[in-house]
N, C-alpha and C positions, 0 to 999 in steps of 0.2 A: 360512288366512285366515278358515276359518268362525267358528273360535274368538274371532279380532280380533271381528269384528263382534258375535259372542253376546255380548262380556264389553266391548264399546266402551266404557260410562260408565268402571269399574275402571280400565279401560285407559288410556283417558284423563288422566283424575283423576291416577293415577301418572306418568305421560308428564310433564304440569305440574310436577308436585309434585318429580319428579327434577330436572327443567328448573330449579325455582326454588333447589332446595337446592342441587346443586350449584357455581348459579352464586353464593350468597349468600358459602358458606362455604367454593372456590376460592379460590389466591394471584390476586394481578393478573396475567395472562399480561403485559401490557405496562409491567409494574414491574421483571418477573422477564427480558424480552426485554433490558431494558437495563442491570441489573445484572451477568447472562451470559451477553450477546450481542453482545459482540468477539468481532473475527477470534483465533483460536487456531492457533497452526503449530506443526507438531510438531518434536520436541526435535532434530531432523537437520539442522533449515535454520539459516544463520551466525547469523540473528538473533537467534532464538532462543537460541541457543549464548552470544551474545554478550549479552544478556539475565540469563541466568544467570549469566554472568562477574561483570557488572557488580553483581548482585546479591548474590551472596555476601560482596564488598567494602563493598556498602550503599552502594553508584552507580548504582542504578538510579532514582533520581529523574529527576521530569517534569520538563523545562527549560520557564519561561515566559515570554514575552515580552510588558511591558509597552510602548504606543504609547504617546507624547504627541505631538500635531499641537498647535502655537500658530500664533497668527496672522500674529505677527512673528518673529523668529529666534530660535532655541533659546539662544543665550551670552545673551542679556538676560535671561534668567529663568533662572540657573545657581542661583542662592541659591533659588527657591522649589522647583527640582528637589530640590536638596541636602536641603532640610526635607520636602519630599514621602519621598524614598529612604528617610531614618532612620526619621519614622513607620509604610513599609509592615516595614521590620524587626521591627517590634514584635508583626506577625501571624505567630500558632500556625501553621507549614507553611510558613515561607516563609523560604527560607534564602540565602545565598551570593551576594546583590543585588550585581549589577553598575552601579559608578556611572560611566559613560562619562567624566566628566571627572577622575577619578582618572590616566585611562592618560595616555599620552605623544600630543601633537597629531597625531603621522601614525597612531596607533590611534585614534583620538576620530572618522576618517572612515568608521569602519565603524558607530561606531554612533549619527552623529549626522550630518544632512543641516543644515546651518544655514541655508541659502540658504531651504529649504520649509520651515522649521519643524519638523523632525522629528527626536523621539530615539528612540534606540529601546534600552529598560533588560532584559535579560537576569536570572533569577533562577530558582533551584533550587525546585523545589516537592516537599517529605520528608511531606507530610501523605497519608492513604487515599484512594485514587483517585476513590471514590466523590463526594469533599468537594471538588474541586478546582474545581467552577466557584461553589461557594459561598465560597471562600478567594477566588477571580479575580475575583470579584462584592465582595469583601471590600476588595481591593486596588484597585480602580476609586473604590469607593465614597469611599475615604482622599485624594481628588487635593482637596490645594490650592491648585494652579494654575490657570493660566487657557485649559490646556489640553485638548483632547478626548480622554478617555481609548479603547485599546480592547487585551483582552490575547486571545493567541492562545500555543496550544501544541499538537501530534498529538492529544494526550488530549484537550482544549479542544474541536479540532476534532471529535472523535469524539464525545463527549458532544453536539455541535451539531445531530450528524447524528441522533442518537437523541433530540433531542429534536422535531429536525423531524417525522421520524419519529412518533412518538405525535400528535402535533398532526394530521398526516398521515394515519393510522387512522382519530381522531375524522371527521374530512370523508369518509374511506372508509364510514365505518358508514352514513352519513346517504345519502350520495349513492348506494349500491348500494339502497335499501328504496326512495328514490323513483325513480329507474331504473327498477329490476324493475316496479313496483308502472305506473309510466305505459307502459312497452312492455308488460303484460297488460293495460293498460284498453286501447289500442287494439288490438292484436293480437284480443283475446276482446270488447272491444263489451261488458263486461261488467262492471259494481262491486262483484259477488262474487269471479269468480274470481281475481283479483290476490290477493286476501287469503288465499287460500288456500295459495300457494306462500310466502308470507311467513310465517306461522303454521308451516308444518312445517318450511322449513328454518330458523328465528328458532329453533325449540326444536332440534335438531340443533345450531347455533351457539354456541347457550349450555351446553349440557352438551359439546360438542366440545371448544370452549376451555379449559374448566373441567379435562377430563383433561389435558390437553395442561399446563396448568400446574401441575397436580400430578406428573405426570412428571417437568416440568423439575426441580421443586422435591425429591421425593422418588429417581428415578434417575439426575438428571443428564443428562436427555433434552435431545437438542440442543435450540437457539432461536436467534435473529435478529432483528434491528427487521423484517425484513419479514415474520417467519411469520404475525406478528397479519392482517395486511393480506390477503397471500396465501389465508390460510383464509377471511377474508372472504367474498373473491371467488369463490373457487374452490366454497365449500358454496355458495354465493347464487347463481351459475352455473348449475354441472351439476345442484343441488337445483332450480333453476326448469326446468332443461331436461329434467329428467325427471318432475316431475309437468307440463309440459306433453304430454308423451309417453302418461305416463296418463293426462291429463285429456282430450286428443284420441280416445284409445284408447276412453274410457270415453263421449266423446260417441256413437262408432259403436256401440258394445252397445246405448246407450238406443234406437238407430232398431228395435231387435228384441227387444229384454229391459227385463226391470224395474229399475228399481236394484238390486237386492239381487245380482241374477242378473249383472245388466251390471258389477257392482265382481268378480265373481269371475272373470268371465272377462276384464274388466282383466287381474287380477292374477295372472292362468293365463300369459295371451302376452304380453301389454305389463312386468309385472313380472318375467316371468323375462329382458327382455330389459336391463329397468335393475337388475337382479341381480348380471346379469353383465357391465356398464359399470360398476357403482359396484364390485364385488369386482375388476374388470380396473385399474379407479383406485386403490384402497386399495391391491393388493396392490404395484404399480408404483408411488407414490411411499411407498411401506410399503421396498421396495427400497433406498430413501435413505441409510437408517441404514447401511448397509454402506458408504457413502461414508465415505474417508480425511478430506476436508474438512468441518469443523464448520458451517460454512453452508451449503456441499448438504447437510449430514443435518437442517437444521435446516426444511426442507420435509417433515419424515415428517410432521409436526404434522398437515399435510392429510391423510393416512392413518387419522388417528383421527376427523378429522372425516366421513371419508365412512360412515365404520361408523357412529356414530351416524346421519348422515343415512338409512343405508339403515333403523335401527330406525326412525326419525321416519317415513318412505316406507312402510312396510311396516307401519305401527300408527293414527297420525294421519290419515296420506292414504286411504285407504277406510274410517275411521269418517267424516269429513266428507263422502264422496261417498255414502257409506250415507243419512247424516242429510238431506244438501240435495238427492240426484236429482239433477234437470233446473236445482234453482235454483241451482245452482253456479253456472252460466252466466247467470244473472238480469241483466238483464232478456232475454234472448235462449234465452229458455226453448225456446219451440216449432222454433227453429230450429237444429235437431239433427244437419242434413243434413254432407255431410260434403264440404270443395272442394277440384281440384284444384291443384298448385303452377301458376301459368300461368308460370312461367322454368323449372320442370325437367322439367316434362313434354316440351315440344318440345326439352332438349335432349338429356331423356336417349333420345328415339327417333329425333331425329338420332346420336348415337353409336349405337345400334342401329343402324343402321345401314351407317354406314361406320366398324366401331371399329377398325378397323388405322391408318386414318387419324388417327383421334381420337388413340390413343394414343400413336403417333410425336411427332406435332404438339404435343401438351401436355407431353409428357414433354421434347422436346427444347426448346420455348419454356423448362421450369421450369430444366432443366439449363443453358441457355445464360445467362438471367439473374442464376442461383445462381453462376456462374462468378465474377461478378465481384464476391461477397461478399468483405468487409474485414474477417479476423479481427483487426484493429488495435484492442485494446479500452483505457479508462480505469481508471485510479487512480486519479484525484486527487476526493478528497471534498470539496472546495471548490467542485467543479461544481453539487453538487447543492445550493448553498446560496445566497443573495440575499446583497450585504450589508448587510442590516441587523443580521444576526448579529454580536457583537462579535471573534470568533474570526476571523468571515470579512473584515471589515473592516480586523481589524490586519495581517493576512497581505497583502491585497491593499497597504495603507499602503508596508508592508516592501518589497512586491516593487515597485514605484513608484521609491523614494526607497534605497532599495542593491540590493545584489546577488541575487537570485532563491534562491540557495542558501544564505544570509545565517542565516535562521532553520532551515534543516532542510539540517544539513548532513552528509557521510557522517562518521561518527564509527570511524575506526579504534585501537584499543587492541591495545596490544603486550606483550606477558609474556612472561617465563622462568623465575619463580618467586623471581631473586634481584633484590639493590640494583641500580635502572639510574639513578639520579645520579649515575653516574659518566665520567670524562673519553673512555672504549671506549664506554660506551653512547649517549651524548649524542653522538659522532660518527655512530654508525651511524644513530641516531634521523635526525640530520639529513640523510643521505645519502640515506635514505629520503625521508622532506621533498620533497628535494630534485628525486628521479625521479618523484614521485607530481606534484610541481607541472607537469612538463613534458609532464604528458598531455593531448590535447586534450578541453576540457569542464572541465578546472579550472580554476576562476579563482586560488584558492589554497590553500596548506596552513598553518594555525595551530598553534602545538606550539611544545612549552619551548624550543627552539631558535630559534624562530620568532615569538614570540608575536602580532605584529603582522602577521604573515601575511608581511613581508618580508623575503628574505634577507640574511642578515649575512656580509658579504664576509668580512669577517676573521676567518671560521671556516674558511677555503679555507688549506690548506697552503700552496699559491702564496703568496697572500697576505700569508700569517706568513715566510714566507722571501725575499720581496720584501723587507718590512720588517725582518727580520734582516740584510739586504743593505744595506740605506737604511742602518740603525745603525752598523754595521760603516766602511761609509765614511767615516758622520761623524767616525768613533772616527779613522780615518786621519788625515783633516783635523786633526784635533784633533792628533794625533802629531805632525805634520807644522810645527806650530804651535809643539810644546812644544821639537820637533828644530830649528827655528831660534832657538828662545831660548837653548837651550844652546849652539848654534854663538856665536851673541855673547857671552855670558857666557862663555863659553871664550878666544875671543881676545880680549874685557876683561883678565880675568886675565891671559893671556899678556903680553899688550901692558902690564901694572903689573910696578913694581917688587916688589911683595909678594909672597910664595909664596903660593900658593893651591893648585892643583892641574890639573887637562888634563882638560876635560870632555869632550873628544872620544869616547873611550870611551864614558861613557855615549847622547852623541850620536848612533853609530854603533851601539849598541844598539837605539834608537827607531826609527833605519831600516831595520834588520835586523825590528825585530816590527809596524813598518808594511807592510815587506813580504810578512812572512808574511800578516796580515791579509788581503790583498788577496788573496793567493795562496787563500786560503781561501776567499774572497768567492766567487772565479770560480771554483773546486773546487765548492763547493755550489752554484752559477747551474747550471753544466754536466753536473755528475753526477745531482744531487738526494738525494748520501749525507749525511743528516743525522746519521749517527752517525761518519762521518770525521772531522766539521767539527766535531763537537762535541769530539772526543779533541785535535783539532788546535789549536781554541780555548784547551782544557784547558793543555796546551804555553803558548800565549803568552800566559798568565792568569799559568802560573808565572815566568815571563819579566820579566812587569809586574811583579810582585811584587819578584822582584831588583831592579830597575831601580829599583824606589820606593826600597828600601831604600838604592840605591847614591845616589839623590839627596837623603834625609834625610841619610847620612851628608858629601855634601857641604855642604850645609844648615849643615849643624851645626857644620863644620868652614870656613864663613864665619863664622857667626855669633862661634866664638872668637878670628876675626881682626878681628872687627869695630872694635872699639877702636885697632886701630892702624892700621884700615885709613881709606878719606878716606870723603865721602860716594857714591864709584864703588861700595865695596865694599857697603856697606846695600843698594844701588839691585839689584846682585847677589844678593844674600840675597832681599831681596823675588822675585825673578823666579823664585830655585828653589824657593821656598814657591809659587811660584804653580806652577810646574812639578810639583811633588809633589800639589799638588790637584787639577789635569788629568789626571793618570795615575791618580791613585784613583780619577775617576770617571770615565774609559775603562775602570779596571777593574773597577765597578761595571755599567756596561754592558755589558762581556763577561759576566759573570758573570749577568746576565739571557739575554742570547741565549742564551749555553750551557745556561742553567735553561729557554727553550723549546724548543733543538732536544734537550736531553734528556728533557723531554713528550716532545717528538712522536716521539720515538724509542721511549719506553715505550709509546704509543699503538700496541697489535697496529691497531687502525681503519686509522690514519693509509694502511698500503698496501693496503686495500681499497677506500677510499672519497676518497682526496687530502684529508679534512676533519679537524679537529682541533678540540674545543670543549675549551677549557682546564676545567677543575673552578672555578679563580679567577671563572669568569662568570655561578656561582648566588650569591657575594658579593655581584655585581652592585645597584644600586639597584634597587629593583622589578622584582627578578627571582622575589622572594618569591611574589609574587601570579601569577605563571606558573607556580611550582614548582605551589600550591596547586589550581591549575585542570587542570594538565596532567598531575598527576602523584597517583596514589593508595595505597592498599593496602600501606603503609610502604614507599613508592617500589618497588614491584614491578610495578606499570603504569604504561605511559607512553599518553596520548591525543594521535592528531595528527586535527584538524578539517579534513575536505577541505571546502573552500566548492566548490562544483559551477557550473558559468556556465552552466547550463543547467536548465528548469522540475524539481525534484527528485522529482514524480509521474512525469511522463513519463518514455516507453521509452527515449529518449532518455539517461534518464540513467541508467538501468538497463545501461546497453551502456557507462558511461563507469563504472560500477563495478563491472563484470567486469574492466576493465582495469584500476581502482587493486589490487581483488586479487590480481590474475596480478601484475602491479608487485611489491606488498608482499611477495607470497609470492618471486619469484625475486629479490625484490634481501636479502632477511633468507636466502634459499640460499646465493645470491652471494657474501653477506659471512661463509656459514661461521656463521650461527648456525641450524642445524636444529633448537636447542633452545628457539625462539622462539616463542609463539604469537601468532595476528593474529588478531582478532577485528573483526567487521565488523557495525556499529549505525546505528540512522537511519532517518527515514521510509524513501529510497530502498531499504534491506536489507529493510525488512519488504516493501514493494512487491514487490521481486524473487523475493523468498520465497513471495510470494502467489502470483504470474506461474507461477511453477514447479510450486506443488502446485497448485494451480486448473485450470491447463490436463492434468497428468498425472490427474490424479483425473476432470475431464470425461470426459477419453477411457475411464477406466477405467469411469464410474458412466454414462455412455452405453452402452457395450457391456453391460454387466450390464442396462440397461435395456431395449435393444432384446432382448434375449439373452429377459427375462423373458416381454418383452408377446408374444414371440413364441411361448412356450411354453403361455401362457394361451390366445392366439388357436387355438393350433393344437387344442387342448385339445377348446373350446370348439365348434369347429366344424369337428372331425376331420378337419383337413386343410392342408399344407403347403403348399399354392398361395395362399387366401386368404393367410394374417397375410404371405406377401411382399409381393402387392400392398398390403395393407392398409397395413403397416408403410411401404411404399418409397412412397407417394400421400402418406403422413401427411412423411417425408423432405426429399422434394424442393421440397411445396410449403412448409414451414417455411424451407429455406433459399431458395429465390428469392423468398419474402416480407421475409425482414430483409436481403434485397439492398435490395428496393424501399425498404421501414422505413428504413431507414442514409440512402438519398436524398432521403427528406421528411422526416427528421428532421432532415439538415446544410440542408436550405434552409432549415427553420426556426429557425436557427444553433444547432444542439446536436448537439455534436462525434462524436468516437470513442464509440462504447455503453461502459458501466459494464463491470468486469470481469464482475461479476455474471447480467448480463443474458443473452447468449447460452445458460446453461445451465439457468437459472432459465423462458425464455422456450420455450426447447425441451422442458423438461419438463413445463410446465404444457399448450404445444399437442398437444403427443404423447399427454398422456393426457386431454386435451377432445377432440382430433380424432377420437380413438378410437373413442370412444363415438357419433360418427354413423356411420360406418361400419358398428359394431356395429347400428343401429339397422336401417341397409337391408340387413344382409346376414343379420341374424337375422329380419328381416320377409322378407325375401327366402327365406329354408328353410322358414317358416309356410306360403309363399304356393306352395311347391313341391308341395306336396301333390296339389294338384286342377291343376296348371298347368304348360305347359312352359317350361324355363328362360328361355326370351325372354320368355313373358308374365310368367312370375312375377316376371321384374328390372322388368319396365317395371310394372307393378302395384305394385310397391313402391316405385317410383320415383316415381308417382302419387302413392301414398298417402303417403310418406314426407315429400314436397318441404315441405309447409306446415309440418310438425313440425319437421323439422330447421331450416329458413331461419327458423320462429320462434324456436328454441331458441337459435341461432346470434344473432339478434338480441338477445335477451336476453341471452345469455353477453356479446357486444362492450357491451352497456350496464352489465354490469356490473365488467365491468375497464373501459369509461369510467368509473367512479367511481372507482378512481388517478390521472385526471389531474387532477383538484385538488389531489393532493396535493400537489404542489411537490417532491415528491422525485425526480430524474430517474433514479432508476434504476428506478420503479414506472412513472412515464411512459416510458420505452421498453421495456419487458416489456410494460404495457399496451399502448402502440400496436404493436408486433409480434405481439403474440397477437390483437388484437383484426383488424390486416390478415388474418394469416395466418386468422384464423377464416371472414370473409367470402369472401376468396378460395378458398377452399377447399370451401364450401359455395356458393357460386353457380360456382363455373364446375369446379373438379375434380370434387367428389363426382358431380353430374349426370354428368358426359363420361366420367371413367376410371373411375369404379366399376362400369357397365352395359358397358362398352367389355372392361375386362377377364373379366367375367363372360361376356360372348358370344361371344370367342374362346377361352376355356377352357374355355368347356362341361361338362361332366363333369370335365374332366379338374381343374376346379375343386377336386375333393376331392381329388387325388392325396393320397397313396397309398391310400386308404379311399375306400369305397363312399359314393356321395350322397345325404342324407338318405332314408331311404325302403325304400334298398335294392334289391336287383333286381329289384324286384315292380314298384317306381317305376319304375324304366327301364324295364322291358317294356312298361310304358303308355306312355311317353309316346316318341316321336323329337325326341330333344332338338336331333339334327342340323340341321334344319329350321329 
């Protein structure tokens, strides 16, 4: 420190001069936050997986959804939609537009409300993600109508939030320097010292950031929309709360020393104590980067900020107390003297008191209202947005005016590497369809089978065998028809004098292959052997054929008698031409049934799944444009879209697509294809995927946390007792703070916390809480010296209370400046840390810090001797 002061101007001079360069010729931290500062999950979770499926195919395009709201009904204004749709065609990224009124009127309900005015137009977006709200901007831009445009898509929304986000920073930056700067004018009475904490941590801020961004930039160092914000706060924070630590410090030296004298012995006790609060900070969220998850590492950023803050602490802050003395504190120069806390004093000597009591009573109040914490946290990034956003607007529009799961629905793909347009695939496809529809939470399942999301009966084996039955009869009827015409014309002939011939035979033939018919009918009603019925068919196919044959030849053999026969015999002739063309086209219709029960015979599906999609139904009209949607990768993936009838952020719906993949996976078992893969895409998959590493990685970067601070503390203050209490005070009161937090945040109607927030909010009070602790219990071993452990706690309890409850102030004003930001998941990180700060500092630290301290007496240091050593203990009866 002597050096700092000899060589202050140097010192100085460089301090700026790094401060300016770095931050000139630094990337943007807040350019670079949102370029690579998406969620990231690693290559194990479906989505991901499914991600790269879809990629390799060159399917992973952003789906986006255009809103138009008109005044009056959407079919009125068909034609200027129609000319709107072609011109957004003509824009670079924007591909595979969906024009609702192309489909069929019961598919046109999905994407058009008439009654409110609303369509809603679907389209592929193939352009760099980067580009995509300037293409959406592009696409708004192009409306000829007379309606209000607004587009929305996951990306969209993501981009909304990172922009909120930056805007969000801006009012950070501003509102943390006035904050700080109005609780040190009243706090200190003074319009120097504000400025002082602002100048040292303002240059710490600027060179912080500056590396921080060259990291991301050069190793790929994690980042976040919230890291900017976070460092903000967090150096503006603990940087104010520690040169108020010194500047207090250093007001007591003046009562006895000179400046010059008074800044050393600052920075002898008061500095070694925020030494080891700022290196207990750095090195614990320095820990981060060992985090699995990309946004918890993306908090080390604080890490780097606090090292520089401690160079700025340790260079800046006692050349300026060197240079201004007393005037630091101007106009409150002469009043040097030094007051006590009037809240912790009487309460940290009532816990002196009675601390058994104390600590029961606190401990069991924090535990009882921590009980009833809600770890039920949020997804949905539409929370944290207003709508005036256009992203947030379309969605809300959509969820309004159709179905909730409409726009983001779970997207399942199906592969096995080979052709599935065919008649085996297309049943199993649909059988699936089919069990996926019947789970509770789907509204439905879209797919080439399906395409209008509703089922097509007459893909049901029943169905087609019902109708092979229908046909069949008629075919009887029709026999039955053709068997009384020949009876008449039979005893015509008979009853003439003319030879002719005895059609009975052939008559008695018809009844013979009507009967079989029948027989066959009710064989295949009864059995359901589609392969008996078809060999049996076969049979009276050939039957027919005779029988035609045997009727052209009588045919033929009126028509040679015609001539001598009267106008009886013609009238005969007519009736077995008509007889000869009833039987060809009975046997025309056998010959189709037979041709579907021998599909559905070749169909191995048909006995797994009772369903049958003929191959004839991709000829189909506008079956083209389902091929196209549903189907990719030279027909080697098939997509089925589950519409969700439930909010598709919510857990809720996370729990209804555990069950479409148990479904998908045991019914593609079921049916005997193990060679199938399912792949699982969607807001909801990435959600779930978050859900899953998020909370394993908490628990994992929690225990590495506590694991660390504990090693430090113990380190620090050779001793196993401290960092439990320290640690388990710092615990308990975090969680029956975001109990409280949770219940004035829902009266203030703001729901479930951000997924975010609980781990974000834990880390940041575990390693602010820290540092008062540290504060009384390392003033607390200074004060051991000349004192015994009860006065030394309460003398530091004294001295401490003004410092901490002001540092404490400052810190909650300074995460006050997140709540302007409009971002809710800064707003309740703020109001949690800023609760837990106050409560923690007005009623825990006073009661359980002196409380634990006075019943573990010595035994404070286990396993190691207490500071001082046995010379110390022989002086003093700590018992006492």
């Amino acid at each position: 420190m002597k050096y700092i002061l000899k060589f202050k101007w140097p010192v100085t001079v460089l301090m700026i001069l790094f401060a300016a360069v770095t931050f000139l010729i630094s990337p943007n931290l807040t350019q670079l936050a949102t370029e690579k500062g998406d969620v990231q999950l690693s290559d194990e979770q479906p989505s991901e997986q499914a991600r790269v499926f879809l990629e390799e195919y060159g399917e992973d395009n952003e789906m986006m959804s255009l809103v138009l709201e008109f005044e009056g009904n959407v079919s009125e204004n068909e034609s200027d939609i129609n000319d709107y749709i072609e011109e957004i065609g003509s824009i670079d990224g924007v591909d595979n537009i969906v024009n609702p009124f192309d489909f069929a009127e019961e598919m046109q309900t999905n994407f058009i409300n008439d009654e409110n005015g609303v369509i809603l137009i679907p389209m592929e977006y193939t352009g760099p993600v980067n580009e995509i709200s300037d293409v959406s901007a592009e696409v708004e831009n192009l409306n000829s109508t007379d309606a209000k445009t607004s587009m929305t898509s996951n990306e969209l929304i993501q981009n909304t939030v990172e922009q909120d986000a930056m805007e969000g920073i801006q009012s950070t930056e501003i509102f943390t320097v006035i904050i700080v700067i109005a609780v040190l004018l009243v706090m200190f009475r003074s319009v120097v010292t504000p400025l002082v904490p602002v100048a040292v941590v303002g240059l710490s801020y600027l060179i912080g950031q500056s590396f921080v961004g060259w990291f991301v930039e050069w190793f790929g160092f994690p980042v976040s929309p919230q890291t900017q914000s976070f460092l903000i706060v967090i150096l503006f924070g603990i940087g104010t709360d520690y040169c108020i630590l010194l500047l207090n410090r250093f007001k007591e030296e003046l009562q006895f020393h000179d400046k010059y004298e008074s800044v050393l012995r600052t920075f002898k006790t008061g500095g070694k104590t925020v030494f080891i609060s700022g290196l207990s900070g750095a090195i614990v969220f320095g820990v981060l980067y060992f985090a699995n998850f990309e946004i918890y590492r993306s908090a080390v950023g604080v890490a780097i900020g606090i090292v520089f803050l401690l160079l700025s602490l340790f260079t800046v802050l006692p050349i300026l107390m060197q240079l201004l003395g007393r005037y630091i504190f101007w106009p409150n120069i002469k009043k040097s003297e030094f007051n006590e806390s009037k809240l912790w004093t009487p309460l940290g000597i009532f816990s002196l008191k009675y601390p058994t009591r104390i600590i029961f009573t606190v401990i069991a109040i924090l535990i009882a209202v921590a009980f009833f914490y809600n770890d039920e946290v949020n997804y949905d990034s539409l929370e944290e947005l207003d709508d005036s956003y256009s992203a947030v607007h379309a969605t809300n529009v959509v969820s309004e005016n159709f179905d909730e799961g409409q726009l983001f629905p779970v997207e399942v793909i199906i592969s096995n590497g080979g052709d599935l347009l065919t008649s085996q695939s297309m049943s199993r496809l649909e059988a699936v369809a089919s069990t996926v529809s019947n789970i509770d939470g789907v509204k439905e399942v879209q797919t080439l089978t399906r395409p209008s999301g509703e089922v097509i009966d007459d893909f049901l084996v029943r169905n087609q065998l019902e109708q092979a039955n229908s046909g069949m009869d008629d075919m009887t009827e029709g026999l039955a028809e053709i068997s009384d015409g020949l009876t008449e014309a039979s005893e015509g002939i008979a009853g003439s004098e003319m030879p002719g011939g005895d059609l009975s035979e052939l008559n008695q033939g018809i009844d013979d292959i009507n009967t079989s018919i029948n027989q066959i009918s009710t064989y295949m009603a009864q059995t359901g052997d589609v392969q008996g019925a078809s060999q049996q068919l076969g049979q009276v196919q050939q039957g027919l054929s005779t029988m035609s044959e045997q009727v052209a030849a009588a045919n033929e053999q009126m028509t040679q008698q015609q001539e001598a026969a009267s106008a009886q015999m013609e009238e005969l002739s007519t009736g077995l031409e008509d007889a000869t063309a009833g039987i060809d086209e009975i046997q025309g219709g056998l010959e189709e049934v037979q041709t579907l029960l021998g599909n559905i015979n070749d169909n191995e599906a048909v006995d797994q799944t009772g369903i049958h999609v003929p191959e004839e139904f991709l000829e189909t009209d506008g079956v083209d444009d389902a091929v196209d949607q549903y189907s990719f990768g030279d027909d080697k993936a098939l997509r089925m879209n589950v519409v969700l009838d439930v909010d598709p952020y919510s857990h809720e719906s996370m729990n209804v697509l555990d069950d479409i993949e148990s479904t998908v996976n045991n019914e593609l078992q079921r049916l005997g294809r193990e060679d199938t893969t399912a792949y699982f895409s969607g807001v909801t998959s990435m959600n779930r995927d978050l859900d899953e590493i998020s909370t394993d990685d908490y628990t994992r970067v929690v225990t590495i946390f506590i694991a660390t601070l504990f090693v430090i503390l113990a380190v620090i203050f050779r001793s196993l007792i401290l960092p439990v209490t320290m640690i388990g005070s710092i615990f308990v009161t975090y969680f029956a703070s975001l109990t409280i937090t949770q219940w004035l945040l829902g009266l203030l109607g703001i729901g479930d916390l951000n997924w975010a927030v609980p781990f974000f909010s834990l880390i940041i009070f575990a390693a602010l809480g820290i540092d008062y602790s540290i504060f009384i219990i390392d003033r607390f071993r200074e004060e051991l010296a000349d004192k015994s452990i009860r006065d030394a706690i309460e003398h530091s309890i004294r001295r401490m209370g003004v410092t901490v409850i002001t540092a404490v102030i400052i810190l909650s004003g300074t995460f006050a400046a997140l709540l302007p930001s409009g971002m809710i998941i800064l707003i309740q990180v703020a109001s949690i840390i800023i609760f837990a700060l106050l409560f923690y500092a007005f009623i825990v630290l006073p009661l359980l810090v002196p409380a634990f301290v006075i019943t573990f007496r010595r035994g404070n240091w286990w396993p190691f001797r207490m500071p001082g050593g046995k010379e110390r203990e022989d002086r003093f009866k700590d018992e006492d």
